[in-house]
C-alpha atoms as an extended CHARMM CRD file, in Angstrom:
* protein
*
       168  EXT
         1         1  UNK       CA              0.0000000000        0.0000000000        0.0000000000  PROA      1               0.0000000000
         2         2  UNK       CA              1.6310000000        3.7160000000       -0.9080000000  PROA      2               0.0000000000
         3         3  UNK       CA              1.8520000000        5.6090000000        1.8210000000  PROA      3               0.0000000000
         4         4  UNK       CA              1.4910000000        9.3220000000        1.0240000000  PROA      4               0.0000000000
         5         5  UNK       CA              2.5060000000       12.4190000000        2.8440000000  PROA      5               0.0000000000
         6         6  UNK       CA              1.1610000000       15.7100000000        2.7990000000  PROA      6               0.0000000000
         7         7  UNK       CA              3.2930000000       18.6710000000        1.8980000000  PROA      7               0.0000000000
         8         8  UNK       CA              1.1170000000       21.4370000000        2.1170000000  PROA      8               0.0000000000
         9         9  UNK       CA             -2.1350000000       22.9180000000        2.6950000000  PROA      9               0.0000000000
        10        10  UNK       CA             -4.2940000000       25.6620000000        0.4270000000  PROA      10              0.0000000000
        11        11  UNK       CA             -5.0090000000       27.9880000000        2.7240000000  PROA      11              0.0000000000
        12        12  UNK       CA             -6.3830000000       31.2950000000        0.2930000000  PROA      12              0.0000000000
        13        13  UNK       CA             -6.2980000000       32.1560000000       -3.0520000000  PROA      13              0.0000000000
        14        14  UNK       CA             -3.6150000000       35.1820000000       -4.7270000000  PROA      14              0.0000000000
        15        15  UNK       CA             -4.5620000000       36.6430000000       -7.3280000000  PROA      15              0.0000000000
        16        16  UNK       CA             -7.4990000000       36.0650000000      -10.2770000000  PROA      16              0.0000000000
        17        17  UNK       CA             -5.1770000000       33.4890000000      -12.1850000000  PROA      17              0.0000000000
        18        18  UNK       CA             -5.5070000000       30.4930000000      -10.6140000000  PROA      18              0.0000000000
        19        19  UNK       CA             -2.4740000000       30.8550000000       -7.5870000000  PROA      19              0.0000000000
        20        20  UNK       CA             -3.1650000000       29.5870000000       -4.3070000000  PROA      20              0.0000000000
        21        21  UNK       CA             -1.3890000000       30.6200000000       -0.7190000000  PROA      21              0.0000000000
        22        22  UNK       CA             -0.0730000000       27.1100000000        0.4840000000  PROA      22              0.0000000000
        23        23  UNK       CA              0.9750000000       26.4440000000        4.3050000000  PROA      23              0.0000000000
        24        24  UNK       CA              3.9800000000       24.4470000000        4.1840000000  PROA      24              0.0000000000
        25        25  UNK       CA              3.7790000000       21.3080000000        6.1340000000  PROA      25              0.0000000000
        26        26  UNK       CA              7.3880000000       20.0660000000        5.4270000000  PROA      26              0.0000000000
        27        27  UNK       CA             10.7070000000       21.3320000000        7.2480000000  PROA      27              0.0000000000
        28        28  UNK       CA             11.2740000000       23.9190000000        3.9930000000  PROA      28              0.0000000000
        29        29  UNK       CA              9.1810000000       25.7560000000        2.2560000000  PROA      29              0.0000000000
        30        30  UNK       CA             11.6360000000       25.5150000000       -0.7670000000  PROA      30              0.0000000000
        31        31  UNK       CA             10.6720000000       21.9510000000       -1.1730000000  PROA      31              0.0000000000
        32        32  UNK       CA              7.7640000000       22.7510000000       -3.4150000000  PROA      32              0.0000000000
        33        33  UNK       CA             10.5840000000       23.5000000000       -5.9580000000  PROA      33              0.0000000000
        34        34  UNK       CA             11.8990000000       20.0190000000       -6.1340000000  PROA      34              0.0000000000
        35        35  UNK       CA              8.5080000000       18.9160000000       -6.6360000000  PROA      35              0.0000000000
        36        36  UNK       CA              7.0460000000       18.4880000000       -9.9550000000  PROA      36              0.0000000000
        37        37  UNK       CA              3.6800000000       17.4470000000       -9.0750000000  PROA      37              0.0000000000
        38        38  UNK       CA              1.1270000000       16.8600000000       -6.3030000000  PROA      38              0.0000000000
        39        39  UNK       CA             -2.1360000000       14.6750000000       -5.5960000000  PROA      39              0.0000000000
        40        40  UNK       CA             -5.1640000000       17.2180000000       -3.9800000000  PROA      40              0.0000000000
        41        41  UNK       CA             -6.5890000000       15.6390000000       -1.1720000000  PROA      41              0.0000000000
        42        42  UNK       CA             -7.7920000000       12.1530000000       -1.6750000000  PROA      42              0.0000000000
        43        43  UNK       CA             -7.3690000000       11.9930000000       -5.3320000000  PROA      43              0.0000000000
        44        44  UNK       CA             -4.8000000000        9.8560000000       -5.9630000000  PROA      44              0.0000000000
        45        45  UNK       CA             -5.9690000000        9.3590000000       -9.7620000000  PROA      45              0.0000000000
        46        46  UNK       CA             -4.7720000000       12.8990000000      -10.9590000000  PROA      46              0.0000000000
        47        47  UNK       CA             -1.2040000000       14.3910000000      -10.9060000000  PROA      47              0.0000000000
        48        48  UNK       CA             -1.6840000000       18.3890000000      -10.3310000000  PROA      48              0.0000000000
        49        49  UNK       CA              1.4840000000       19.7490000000      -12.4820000000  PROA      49              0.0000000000
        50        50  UNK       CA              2.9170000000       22.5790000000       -9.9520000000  PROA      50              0.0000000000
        51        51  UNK       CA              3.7760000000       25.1540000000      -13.4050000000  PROA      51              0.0000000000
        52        52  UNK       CA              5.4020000000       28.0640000000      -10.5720000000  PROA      52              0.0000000000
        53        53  UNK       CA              6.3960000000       28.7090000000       -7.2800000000  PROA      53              0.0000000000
        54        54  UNK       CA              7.1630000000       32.2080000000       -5.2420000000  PROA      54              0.0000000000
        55        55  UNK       CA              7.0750000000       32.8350000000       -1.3850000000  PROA      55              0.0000000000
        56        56  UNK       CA              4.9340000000       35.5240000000        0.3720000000  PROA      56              0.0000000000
        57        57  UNK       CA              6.3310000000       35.1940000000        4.2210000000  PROA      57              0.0000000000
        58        58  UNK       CA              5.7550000000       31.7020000000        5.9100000000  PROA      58              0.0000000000
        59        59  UNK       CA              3.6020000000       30.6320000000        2.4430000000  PROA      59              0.0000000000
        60        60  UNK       CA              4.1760000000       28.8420000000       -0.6420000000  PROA      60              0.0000000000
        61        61  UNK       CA              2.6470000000       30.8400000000       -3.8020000000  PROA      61              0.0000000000
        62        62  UNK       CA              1.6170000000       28.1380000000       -6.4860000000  PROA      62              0.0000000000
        63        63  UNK       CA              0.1770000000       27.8910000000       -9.5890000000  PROA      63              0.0000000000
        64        64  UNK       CA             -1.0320000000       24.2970000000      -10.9140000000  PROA      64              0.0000000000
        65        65  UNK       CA             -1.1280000000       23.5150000000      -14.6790000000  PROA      65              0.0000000000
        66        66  UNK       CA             -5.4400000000       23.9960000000      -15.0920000000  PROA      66              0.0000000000
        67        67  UNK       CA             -6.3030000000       25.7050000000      -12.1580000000  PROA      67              0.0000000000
        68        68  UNK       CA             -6.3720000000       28.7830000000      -14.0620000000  PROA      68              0.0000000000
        69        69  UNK       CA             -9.2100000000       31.2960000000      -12.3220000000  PROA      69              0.0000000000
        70        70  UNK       CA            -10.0220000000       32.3610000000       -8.6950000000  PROA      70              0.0000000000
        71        71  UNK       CA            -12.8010000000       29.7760000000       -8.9110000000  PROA      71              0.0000000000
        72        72  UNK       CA            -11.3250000000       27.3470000000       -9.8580000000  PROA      72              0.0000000000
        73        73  UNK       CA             -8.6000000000       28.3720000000       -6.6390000000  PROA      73              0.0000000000
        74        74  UNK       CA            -11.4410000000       28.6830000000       -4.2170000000  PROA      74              0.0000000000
        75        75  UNK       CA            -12.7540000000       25.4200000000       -4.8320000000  PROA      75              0.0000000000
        76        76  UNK       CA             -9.2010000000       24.0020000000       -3.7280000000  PROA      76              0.0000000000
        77        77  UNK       CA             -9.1850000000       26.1160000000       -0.3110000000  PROA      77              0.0000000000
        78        78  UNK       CA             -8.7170000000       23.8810000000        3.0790000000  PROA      78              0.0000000000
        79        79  UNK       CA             -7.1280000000       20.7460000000        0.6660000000  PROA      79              0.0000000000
        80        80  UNK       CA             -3.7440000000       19.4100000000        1.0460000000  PROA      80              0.0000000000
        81        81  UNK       CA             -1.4890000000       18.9840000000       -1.4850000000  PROA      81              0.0000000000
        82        82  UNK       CA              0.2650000000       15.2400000000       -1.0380000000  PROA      82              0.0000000000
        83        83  UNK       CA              2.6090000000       13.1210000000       -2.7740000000  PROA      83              0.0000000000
        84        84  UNK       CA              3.8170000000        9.0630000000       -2.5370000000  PROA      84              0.0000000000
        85        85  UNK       CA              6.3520000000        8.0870000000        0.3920000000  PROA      85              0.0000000000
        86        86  UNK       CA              8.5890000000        7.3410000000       -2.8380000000  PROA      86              0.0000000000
        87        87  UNK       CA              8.7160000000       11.1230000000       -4.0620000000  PROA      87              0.0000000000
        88        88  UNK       CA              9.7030000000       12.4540000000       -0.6870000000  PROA      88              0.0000000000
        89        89  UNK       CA             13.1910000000       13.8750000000        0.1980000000  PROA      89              0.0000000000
        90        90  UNK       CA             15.9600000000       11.5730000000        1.1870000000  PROA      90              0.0000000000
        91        91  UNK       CA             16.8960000000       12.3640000000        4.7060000000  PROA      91              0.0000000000
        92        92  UNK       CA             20.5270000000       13.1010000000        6.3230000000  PROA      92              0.0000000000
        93        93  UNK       CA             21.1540000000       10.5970000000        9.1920000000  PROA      93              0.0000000000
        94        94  UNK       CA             19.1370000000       11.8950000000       12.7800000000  PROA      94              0.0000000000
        95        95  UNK       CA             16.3530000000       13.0800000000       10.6350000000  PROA      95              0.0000000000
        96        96  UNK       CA             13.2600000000       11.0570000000       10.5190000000  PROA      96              0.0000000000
        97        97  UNK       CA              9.2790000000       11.3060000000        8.9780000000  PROA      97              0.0000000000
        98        98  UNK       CA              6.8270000000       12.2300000000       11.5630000000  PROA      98              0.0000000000
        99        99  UNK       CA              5.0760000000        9.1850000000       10.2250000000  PROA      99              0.0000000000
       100       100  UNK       CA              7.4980000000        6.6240000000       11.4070000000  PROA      100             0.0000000000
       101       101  UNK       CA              7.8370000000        8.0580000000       14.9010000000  PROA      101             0.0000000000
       102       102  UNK       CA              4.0260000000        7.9910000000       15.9550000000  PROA      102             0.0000000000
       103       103  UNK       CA              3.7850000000        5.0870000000       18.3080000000  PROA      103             0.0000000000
       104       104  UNK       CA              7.2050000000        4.5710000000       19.0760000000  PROA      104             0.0000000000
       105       105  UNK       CA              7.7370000000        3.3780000000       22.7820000000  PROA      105             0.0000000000
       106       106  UNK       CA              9.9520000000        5.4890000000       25.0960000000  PROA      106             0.0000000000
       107       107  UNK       CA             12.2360000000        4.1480000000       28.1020000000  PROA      107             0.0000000000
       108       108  UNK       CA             14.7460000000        5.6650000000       30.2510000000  PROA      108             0.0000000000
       109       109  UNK       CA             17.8330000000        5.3800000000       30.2910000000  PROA      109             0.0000000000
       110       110  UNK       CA             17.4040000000        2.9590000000       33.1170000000  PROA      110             0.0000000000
       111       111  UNK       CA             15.0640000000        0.8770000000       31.6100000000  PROA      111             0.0000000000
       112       112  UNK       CA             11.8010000000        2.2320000000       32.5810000000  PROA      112             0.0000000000
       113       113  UNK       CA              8.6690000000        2.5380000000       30.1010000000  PROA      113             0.0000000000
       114       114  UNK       CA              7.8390000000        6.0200000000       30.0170000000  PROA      114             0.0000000000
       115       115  UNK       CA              4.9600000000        5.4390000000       27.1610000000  PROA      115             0.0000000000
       116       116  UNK       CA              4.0620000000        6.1090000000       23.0490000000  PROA      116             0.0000000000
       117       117  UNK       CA              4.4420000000        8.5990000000       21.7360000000  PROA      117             0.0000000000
       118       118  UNK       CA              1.3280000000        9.7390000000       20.1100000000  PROA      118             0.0000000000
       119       119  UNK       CA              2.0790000000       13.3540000000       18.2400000000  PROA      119             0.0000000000
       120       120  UNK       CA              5.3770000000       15.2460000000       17.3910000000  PROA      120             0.0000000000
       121       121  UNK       CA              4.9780000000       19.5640000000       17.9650000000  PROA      121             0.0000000000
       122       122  UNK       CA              6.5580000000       21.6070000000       15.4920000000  PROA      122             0.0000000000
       123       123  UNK       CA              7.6500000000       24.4030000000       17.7060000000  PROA      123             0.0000000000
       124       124  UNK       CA             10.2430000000       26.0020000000       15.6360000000  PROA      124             0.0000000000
       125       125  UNK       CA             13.1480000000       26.3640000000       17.4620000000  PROA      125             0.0000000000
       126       126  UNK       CA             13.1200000000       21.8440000000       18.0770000000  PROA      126             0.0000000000
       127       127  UNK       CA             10.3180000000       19.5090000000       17.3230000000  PROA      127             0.0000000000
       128       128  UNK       CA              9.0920000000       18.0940000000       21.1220000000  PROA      128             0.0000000000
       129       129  UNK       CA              8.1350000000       14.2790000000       21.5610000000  PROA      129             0.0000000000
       130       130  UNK       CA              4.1700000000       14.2590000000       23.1350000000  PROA      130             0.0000000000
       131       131  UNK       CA              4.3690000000       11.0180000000       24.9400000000  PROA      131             0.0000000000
       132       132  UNK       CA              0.9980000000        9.2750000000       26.7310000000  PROA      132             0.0000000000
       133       133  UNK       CA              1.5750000000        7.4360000000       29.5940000000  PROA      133             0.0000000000
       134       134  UNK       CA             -0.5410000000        4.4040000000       30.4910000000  PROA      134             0.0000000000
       135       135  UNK       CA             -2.9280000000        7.1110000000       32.4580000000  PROA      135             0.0000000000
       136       136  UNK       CA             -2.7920000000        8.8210000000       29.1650000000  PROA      136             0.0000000000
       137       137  UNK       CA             -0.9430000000       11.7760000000       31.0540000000  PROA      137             0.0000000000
       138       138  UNK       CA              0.9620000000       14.0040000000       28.4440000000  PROA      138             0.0000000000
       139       139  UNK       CA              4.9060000000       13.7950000000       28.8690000000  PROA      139             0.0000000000
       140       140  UNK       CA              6.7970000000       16.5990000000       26.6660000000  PROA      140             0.0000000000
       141       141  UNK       CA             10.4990000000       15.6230000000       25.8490000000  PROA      141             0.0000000000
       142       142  UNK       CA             12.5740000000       18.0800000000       22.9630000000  PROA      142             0.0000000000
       143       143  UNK       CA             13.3290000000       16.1800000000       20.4320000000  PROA      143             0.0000000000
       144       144  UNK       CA             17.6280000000       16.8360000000       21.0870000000  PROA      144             0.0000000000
       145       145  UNK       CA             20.1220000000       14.2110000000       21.2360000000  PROA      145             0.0000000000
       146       146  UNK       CA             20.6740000000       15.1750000000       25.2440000000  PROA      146             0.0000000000
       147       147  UNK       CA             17.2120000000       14.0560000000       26.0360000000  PROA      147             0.0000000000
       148       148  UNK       CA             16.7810000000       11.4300000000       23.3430000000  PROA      148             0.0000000000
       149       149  UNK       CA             20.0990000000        9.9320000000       22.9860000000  PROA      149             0.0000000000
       150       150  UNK       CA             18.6980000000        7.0180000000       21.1220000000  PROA      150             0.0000000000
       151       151  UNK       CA             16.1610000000        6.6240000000       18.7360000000  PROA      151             0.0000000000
       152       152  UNK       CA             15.2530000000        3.2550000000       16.6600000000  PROA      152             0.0000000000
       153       153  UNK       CA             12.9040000000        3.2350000000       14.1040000000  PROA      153             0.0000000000
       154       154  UNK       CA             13.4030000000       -0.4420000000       13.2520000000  PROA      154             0.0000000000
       155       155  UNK       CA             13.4740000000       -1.3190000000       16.8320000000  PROA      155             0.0000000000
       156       156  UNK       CA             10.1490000000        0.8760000000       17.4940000000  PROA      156             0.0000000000
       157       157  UNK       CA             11.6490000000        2.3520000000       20.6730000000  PROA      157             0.0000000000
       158       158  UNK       CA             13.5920000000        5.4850000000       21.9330000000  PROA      158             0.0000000000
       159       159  UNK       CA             15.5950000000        5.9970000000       25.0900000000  PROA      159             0.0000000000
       160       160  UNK       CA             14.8020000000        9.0860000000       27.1370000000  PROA      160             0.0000000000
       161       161  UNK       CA             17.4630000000       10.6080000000       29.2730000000  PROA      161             0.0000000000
       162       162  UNK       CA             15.2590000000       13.3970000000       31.3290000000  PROA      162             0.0000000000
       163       163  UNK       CA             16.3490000000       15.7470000000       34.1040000000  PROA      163             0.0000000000
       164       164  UNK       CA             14.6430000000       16.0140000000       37.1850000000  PROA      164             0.0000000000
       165       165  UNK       CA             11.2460000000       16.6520000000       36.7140000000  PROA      165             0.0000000000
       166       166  UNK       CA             10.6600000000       16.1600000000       33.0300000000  PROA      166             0.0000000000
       167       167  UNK       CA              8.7330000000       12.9480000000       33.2550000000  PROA      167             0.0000000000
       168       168  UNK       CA              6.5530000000       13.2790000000       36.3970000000  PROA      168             0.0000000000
């Protein structure tokens, strides 16, 4: 089964040809010029041709090959823009899909489970881990080497080193 991400949303549409103001939902907004092409929503039959890109602050500016009025645009509004697992970027060692991470167990150092975690926050500065306990209580850990000194995706498990306080 093809797993698809989702690069970006369509939040509003620029302009009266067609462009549309796209959140980001991937590390850089330059990525939408590496990409050729994009699935809307759950069409998976129909590759959307991306024919331009330009930036307007945190946004991606597209224009699509068809979508070529505001209607057309305002139709689109709310959507997310996708592609396959297989078109995605390659990633440097330490860098990992959101994706893969959800339901990962964490431990401590010592040994002790902690929990799953269950969502990754895009704060900006460092992602943070949001792990549930077995009381569902929300842990947050920053997603940096000194708190998460190891991380397995194959092994479905990451060791937590926390300072005092971080996990109660």
């Amino acid at each position: 089964m093809v797993q698809y991400f989702k690069v970006g949303q369509i939040v509003k549409v620029q302009g009266l040809k067609g462009e549309m103001r796209v959140y980001p939902l991937t590390d850089y907004k330059e990525r939408f010029e590496e990409i050729d092409w994009v699935y809307i929503e759950n069409d998976k039959e129909t590759k959307y041709e991306i024919e331009k890109v330009r930036y307007k602050g945190d946004l991606a500016i597209l224009k699509i090959k068809g979508i070529d009025s505001i209607d057309d645009a305002q139709k689109l509004i709310k959507k997310y823009l996708k592609i396959p697992r297989e078109n995605a970027r390659k990633l440097e060692d330490d860098e990992y899909f959101v994706s893969d991470l959800i339901g990962i167990k964490a431990y401590t150092v010592d040994g002790e489970y902690i929990g799953v975690l269950d969502e990754v926050l895009q704060t900006g500065a460092n992602d943070v881990y949001l792990i549930k306990n077995d009381e569902n209580k929300e842990i947050l850990i920053p997603a940096i080497k000194k708190f998460v000194p190891k991380l397995s995706i194959e092994d479905k498990k990451m060791i937590i080193d926390p300072i005092e306080g971080m996990i109660e």
